[in-house]
N, C-alpha and C positions, 0 to 999 in steps of 0.2 A: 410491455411498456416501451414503445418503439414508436418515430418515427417512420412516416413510408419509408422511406431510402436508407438505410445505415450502409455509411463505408464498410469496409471488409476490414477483416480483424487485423492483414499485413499491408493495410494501404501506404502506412508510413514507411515501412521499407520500399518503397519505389521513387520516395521525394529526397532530393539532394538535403535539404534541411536536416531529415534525418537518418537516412543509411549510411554516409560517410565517417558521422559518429559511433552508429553503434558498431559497424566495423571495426571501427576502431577501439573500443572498450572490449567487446568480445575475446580480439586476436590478444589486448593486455590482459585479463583474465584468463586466459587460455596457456599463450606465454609463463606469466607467476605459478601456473599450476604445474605443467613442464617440468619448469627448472627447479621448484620447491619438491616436488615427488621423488625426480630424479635422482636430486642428490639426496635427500635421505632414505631412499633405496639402497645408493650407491655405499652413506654409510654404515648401512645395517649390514647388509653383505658383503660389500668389497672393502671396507673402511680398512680392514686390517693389512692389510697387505699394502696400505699407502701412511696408516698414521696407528699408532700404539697408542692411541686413547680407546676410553667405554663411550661402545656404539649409543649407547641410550641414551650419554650423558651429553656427546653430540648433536645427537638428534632433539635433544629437549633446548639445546641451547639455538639451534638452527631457526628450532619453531619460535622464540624467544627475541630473537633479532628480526624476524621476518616482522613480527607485532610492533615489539620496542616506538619504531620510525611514527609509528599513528598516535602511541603518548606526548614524545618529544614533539613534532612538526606539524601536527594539525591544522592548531592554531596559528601558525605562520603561513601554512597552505592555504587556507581559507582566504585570509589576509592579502595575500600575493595575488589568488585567482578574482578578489573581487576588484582587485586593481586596475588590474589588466586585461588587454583585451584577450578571450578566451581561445580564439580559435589559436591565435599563437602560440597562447601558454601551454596548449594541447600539443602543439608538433613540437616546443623547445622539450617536454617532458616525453614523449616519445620517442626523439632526438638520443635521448638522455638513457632512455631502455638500450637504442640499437648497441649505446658505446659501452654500457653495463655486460650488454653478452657479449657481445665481441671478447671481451675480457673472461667474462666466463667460459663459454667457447674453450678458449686457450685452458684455461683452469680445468676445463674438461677433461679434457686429450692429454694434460699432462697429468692428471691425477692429484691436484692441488688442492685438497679437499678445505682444507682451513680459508684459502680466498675464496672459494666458492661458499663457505659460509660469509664471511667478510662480507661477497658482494650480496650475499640475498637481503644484508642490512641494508644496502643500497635499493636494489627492488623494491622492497617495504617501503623508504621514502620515494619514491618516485611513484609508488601505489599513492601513498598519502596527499603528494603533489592533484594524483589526476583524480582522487574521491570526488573531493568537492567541484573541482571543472564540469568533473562527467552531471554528475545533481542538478549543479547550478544551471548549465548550458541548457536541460531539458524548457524549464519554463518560459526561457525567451526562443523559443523558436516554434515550441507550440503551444495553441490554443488551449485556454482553460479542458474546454472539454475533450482535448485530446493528453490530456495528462494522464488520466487512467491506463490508456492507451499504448503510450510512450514509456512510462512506469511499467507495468504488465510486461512490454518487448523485451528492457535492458536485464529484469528482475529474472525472466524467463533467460534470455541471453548470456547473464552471468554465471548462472548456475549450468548451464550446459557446458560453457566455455570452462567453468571449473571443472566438473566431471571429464569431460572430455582431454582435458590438459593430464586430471591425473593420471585418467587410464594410458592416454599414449605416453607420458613420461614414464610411467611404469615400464608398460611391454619396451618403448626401444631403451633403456638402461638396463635390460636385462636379457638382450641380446648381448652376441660375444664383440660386435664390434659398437656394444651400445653409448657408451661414450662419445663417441666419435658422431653417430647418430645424430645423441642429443644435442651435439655443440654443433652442428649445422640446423638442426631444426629450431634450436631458439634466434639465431641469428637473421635466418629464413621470417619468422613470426613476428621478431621485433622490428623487420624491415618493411614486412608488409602492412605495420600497425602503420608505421612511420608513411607509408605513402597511400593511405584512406585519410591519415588525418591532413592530410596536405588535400584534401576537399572540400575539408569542414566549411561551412561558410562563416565570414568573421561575423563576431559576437563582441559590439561593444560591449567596457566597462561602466558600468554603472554607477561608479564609485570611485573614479579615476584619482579623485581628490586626496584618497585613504593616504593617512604617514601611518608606517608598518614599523610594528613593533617588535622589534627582534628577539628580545626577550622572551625566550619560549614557555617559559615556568607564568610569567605573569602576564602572558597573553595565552594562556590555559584554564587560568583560572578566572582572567577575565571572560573566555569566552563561556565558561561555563555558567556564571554569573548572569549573564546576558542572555542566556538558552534561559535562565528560569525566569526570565520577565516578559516571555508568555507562556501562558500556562499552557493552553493548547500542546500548543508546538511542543513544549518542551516534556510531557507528559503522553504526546507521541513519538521522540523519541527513546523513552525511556521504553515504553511498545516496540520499538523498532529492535531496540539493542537487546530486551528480552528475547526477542525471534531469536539474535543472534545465539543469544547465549543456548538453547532449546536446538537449532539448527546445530553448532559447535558439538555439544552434548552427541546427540545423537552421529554426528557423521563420524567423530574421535572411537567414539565406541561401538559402533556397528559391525564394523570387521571383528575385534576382538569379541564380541556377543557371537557371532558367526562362527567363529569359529570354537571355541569353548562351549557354546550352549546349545546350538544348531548342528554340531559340526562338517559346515559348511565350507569347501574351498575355497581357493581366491576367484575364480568364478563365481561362486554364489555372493562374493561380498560385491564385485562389481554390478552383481545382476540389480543387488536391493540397493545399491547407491544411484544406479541408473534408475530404479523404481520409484527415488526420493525426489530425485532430478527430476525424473518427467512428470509425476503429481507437484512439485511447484512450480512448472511450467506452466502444467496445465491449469493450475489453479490462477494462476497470475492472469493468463492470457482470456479467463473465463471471467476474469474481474471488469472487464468492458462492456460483455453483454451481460451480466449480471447489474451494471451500475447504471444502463442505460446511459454512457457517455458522460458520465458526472463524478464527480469522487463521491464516493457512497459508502461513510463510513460505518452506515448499517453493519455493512460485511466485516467489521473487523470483530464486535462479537459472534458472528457467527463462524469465525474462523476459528477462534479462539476458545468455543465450545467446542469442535471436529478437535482441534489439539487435545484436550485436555479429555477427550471418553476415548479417541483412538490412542491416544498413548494411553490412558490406563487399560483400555484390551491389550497393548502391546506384552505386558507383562502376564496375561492371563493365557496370550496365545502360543506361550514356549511349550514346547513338548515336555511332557510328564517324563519320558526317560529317553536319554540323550542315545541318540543311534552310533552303535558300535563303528562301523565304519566312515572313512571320511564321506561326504555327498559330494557330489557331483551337481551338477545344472541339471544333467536330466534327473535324477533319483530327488530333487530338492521342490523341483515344483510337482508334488504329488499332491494330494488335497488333503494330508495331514497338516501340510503347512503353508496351505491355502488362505487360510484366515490371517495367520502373519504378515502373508505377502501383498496382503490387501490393505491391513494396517500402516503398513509402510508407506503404502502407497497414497494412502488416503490422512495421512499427517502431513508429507508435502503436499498435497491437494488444499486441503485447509493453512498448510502455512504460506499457500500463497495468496489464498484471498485474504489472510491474515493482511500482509505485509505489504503489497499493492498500494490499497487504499491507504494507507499511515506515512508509507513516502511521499504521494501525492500532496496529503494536507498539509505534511510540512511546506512543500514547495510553495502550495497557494498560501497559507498564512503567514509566511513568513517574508517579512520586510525586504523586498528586490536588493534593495543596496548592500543586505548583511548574509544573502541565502547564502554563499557561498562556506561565509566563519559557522552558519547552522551546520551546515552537512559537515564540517570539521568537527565540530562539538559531538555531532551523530557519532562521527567514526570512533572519537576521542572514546565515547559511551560506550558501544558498542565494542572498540578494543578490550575495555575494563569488565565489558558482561562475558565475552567470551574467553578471558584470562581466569574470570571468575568459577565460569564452567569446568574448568580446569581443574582449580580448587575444590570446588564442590565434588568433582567425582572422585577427586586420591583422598579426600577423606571419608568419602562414602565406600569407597573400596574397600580402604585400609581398615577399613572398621569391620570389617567380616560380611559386607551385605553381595549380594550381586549383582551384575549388570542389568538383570533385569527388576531389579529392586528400585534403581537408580533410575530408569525409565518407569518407573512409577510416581516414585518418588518426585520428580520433574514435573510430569503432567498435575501431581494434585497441586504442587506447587504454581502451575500455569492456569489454574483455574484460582486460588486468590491475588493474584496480580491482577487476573483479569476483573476479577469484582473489585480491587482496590481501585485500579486506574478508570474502570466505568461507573462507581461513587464519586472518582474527583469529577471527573466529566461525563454527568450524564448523555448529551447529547449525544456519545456513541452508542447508548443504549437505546435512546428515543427512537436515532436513526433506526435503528437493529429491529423494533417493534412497528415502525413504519413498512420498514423494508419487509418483514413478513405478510403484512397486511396485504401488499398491493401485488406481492406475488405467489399468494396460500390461497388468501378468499377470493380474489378477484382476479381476472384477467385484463390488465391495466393497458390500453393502446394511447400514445398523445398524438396531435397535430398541428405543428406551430410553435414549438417549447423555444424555436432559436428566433421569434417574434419577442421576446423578452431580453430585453440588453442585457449584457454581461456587468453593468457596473451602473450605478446612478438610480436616482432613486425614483418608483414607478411604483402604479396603486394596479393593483389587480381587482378586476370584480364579478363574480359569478354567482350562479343559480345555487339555491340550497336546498339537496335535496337527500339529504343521510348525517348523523351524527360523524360519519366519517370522511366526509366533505376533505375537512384543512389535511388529513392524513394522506389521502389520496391525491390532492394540488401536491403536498410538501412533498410526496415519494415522484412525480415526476419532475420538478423544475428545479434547474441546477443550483440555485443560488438558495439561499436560508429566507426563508418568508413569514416576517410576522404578522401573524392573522387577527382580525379585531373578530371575537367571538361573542353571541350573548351568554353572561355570564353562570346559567343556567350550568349549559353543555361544558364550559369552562371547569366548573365543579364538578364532573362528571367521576367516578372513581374510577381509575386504573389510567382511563385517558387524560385525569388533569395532572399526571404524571407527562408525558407528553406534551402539553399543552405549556406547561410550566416553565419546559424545559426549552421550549421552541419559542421563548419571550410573547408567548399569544396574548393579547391586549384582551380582558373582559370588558364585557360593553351591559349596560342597564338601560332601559328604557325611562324617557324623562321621568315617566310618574312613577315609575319603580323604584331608582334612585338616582335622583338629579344629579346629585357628586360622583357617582362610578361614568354618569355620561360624560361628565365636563374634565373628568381627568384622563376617560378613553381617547379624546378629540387632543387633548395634550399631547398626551403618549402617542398618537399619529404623528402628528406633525415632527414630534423630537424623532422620531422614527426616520420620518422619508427627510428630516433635516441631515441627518448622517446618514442617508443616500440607502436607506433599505428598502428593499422592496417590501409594501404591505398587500395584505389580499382582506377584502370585505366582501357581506352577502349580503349587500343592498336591499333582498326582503326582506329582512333584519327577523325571519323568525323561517321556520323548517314548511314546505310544502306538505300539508295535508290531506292534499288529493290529488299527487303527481302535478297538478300545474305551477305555473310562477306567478306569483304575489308579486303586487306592484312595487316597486322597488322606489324604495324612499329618499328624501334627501340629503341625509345625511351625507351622501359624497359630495351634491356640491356644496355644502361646509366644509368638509377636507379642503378643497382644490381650491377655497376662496381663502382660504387660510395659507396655501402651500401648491401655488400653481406649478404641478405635476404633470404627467401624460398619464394616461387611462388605459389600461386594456382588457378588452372584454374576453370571460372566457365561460364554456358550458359545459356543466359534468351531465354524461347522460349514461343513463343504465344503472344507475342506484337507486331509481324507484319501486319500490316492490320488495328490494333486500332488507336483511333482519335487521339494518342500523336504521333504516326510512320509517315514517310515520303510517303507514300501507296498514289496512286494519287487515288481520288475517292471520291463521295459526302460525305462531311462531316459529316452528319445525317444519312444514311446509315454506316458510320464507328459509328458513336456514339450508334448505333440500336444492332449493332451487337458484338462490343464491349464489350458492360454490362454485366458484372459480367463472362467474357469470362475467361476460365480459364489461367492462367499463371503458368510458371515452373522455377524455379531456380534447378538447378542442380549444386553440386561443388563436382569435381575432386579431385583425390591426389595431399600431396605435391611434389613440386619441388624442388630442392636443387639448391641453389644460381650458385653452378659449372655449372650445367647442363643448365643453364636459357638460352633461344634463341628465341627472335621474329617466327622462323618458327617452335621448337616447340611447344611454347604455344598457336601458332594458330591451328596447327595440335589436338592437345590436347582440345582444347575452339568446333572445330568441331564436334569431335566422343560426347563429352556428348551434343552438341547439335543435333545429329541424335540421342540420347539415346530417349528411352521411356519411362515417369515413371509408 
């Protein structure tokens, strides 16, 4: 399901709009991972020889303040970033990093371990400062349909920039001059953050009008308040902050499962954290040609299925008796524990298509004026899921289970969240069932998808020639389309699950039932009156011998009712499949069917004046004799 042409998967990294950002987000990600490793490296083993406290009780309070900043300030960050103009508030807060290390730096080299936690308090708000900038900044600079796109880089980008922050804060704090090391390379990183965002291009405020409530307790809870007055939205990021909690989980515990259960070294913990890393990369960055350039929240169940059966393999794949010796990298990838290292692999894989598409929708359904206090609220969430993870495993610990009980235990749990949150909103499910459809049965190609405006309200009209018609229109075109159906196929089982869920308008035939027509012709017009797009099949009943049925007029009653623009469009190559009316053994149509290719084709607009049942059938013809 493609356009001729798709851009390339990194075109966005070549445009000022947006590689000066992610630069920028990257090098802070990268940066916080640094200096966050480092120095709790430094207190695990060197702590004693600088401070007479318990390393662990350090180290938990370290992780503890680094968090803290995203309860307290969110809500005020949100508030600030939606003020103000963006690109600024980007270089004042990176500004704000260079003068943090600097300080740390010095903290380094002298051995100051207590300000060195002090400042990572600092870190942490200045993280919480640029959350919502970095979120917010993506919508206004790109296109709807490059949101997938731009989500998928930063999502992918983060997780590298993290990984790769800890590995090398690790290795140079653990050289002998590794202090020293670190406090030139964070200074190095926070400097170089500081002059890509001095690229950024400006981004007005949206909301310049805002008076900001300093009050952080009661502009927390008002933001959260706020997050639940759409449901959507705010039932995506409860999705979002679950990833968190699931991602937290597993990255806390891994090394410790590595080596207790695998006993693998600190090589093999880097090798599966790098294995975690590049399956949500590549998950992320596979979420654009998977979506065909649209946020396609089909994918987030089917992410969320891969989470929930490869982590409960995860716990099935530990070895029956733990090997005597410690492993090595090479002695560790042998094909005893081939299946493990696939599992790993393939839970970041799915938790990127998870998670892609759920940041995306926030962006798009969420009010311009207020994105910014959303992504604060996200973080705000997301802090408390993965605090939460926290809790969850010292008591799962402490209760005598094991690590790999607890990665069980997670995943079944990640499988009713996921029915919970796709009960509240079907429509991720609908999607989920479309989105199998157009890419299991059929081979789906479009031509002309960006012939359909991005906003405002427009009637679409095509050939009917498969019960699966509206599933195949709704799986390529970006925007939500409600379809007037007859009310036959409406009732269909399994698919008026679907139908239901996609606001499909049932339609009756006068003599059939005069009241399902006259309240169908309502429901249009309330429709394209709040600017949505509808789609109709003008030969108001299914093709019975591959040709097209004259096409009624019913549309120009629409258009005389709600002068709209028109566009024509033709499905070809569902004639003959097992959903079509094609007399002929059913299993031979199912045989030959599979994976057959299908075509959507759409036509220019039509202007509402011009609109006429006999041309848009004229018109619905020639692109269906078209070729692609």
């Amino acid at each position: 399901m493609e356009d001729n042409k798709i851009a390339g998967q990194f075109e966005l990294l070549t445009q000022r709009r947006f590689l000066p950002f992610f630069v920028t987000q990257f090098f802070g990600a990268f940066n916080d991972n640094v200096f966050k490793n480092a120095l709790i490296i430094l207190i695990a083993f060197q702590g004693a020889q600088f401070i007479g406290k318990d390393a662990d009780l350090l180290i938990n309070i370290a992780a503890a303040l680094f968090i803290l900043p995203f309860f307290l300030f969110s809500a005020t960050a949100g508030q600030w970033i939606d003020k103000f103009e963006k690109s600024k508030s980007i270089r004042l807060i990176k500004l704000l990093e260079v003068i943090i290390m600097l300080m740390a730096a010095f903290a380094f080299i002298k051995g100051y371990i207590i300000i060195l936690i002090a400042l990572l308090f600092l870190m942490g708000t200045q993280s919480t400062f640029f959350g919502p900038a970095k979120y917010s900044y993506i919508p206004q600079h790109l296109k709807v349909t490059e949101l997938v796109e731009g989500n998928a880089l930063v999502q992918m980008g983060t997780f590298v920039a993290i990984l790769l922050g800890t590995i090398v804060g690790g290795i140079m704090i653990a050289e002998e001059h590794g202090r020293q090391y670190v406090a030139y390379a964070i200074v190095i990183f926070a400097i170089a953050g500081y002059l890509s965002s001095r690229l950024i291009p400006v981004t007005p405020s949206i909301n310049d009008n805002l008076k900001i409530n300093w009050n952080f307790f009661s502009e927390t809870y008002r933001n959260i308040k706020f997050l639940r007055s759409n449901r959507t939205v705010f039932l995506s990021i409860l999705g979002i902050s679950w990833f968190w909690f699931l991602g937290a989980t597993y990255l806390v515990q891994l090394p410790n499962y590595t080596k207790t259960t695998l006993a693998g070294n600190e090589q093999v913990v880097t090798f599966l954290l790098t294995l975690f890393t590049i399956g949500i990369g590549t998950g992320s960055l596979l979420c654009n040609n998977l979506s065909g350039k649209k946020i396609e929240i089909g994918l987030v169940p089917f992410g969320s299925i891969g989470l929930t059966l490869f982590g409960v393999d995860l716990y099935f794949s530990q070895p029956q008796i733990m090997p005597v010796a410690t492993l090595g990298i090479t002695e560790f990838l042998s094909f005893e524990y081939l299946r493990f290292i696939v599992d790993v692999l393939l839970i970041g894989f799915f938790g990127g298509l998870y998670i892609v598409p759920l940041m995306a929708l926030v962006q798009q359904r969420s009010d311009p004026e207020h994105l910014s206090r959303v992504i604060a609220g996200n973080n705000i969430i997301n802090s408390l899921l993965m605090v939460l993870s926290a809790v969850v495993a010292i008591v799962v610990l402490s209760s005598g289970f094991s690590i790999a009980q607890l990665f069980l235990l997670i995943a079944i749990f990640n499988a009713f969240v996921a029915v919970y949150i796709y009960s509240l909103v079907p429509e991720f499910f609908m999607r989920f069932m479309v989105w199998l459809l157009i890419h299991s049965i059929y081979h789906v190609k479009s031509k002309g998808i960006d012939k359909i405006p991005e906003a405002g309200a427009v009637v679409l009209v095509c050939n009917h020639v498969s019960f699966v018609d509206a599933l195949i229109i709704a799986g390529c075109i970006r925007r939500p389309v409600r379809f007037v159906m007859h009310h036959k196929i409406y009732k269909l089982p399994i698919l008026n699950f679907i139908f239901r869920t996609a606001k499909t308008i049932p339609i009756a035939g006068k003599y059939e039932d005069a009241v399902l027509l006259e309240k169908a012709f309502d429901d249009i017009d309330d429709a394209l009156s709040d600017g949505d797009v509808v789609c109709i099949f003008p030969e108001g009943k299914l093709t019975a011998d591959g040709e097209m049925n004259t096409f009624r007029d019913g549309i120009e009653k629409i258009i005389r009712r709600r002068a709209v623009p028109v566009i024509p469009m033709a499905l070809h190559g569902l004639w003959g499949s097992v959903f079509s009316r094609k007399k002929a053994n059913i299993f031979y149509r199912l045989l030959t069917g599979f994976k057959s290719r299908v075509d959507l084709i759409v036509g220019e607009m039509i202007d509402a004046q011009l609109v006429s049942a006999k041309l848009l059938q004229h018109e619905v013809l020639a692109l269906y004799n078209t070729k692609l």
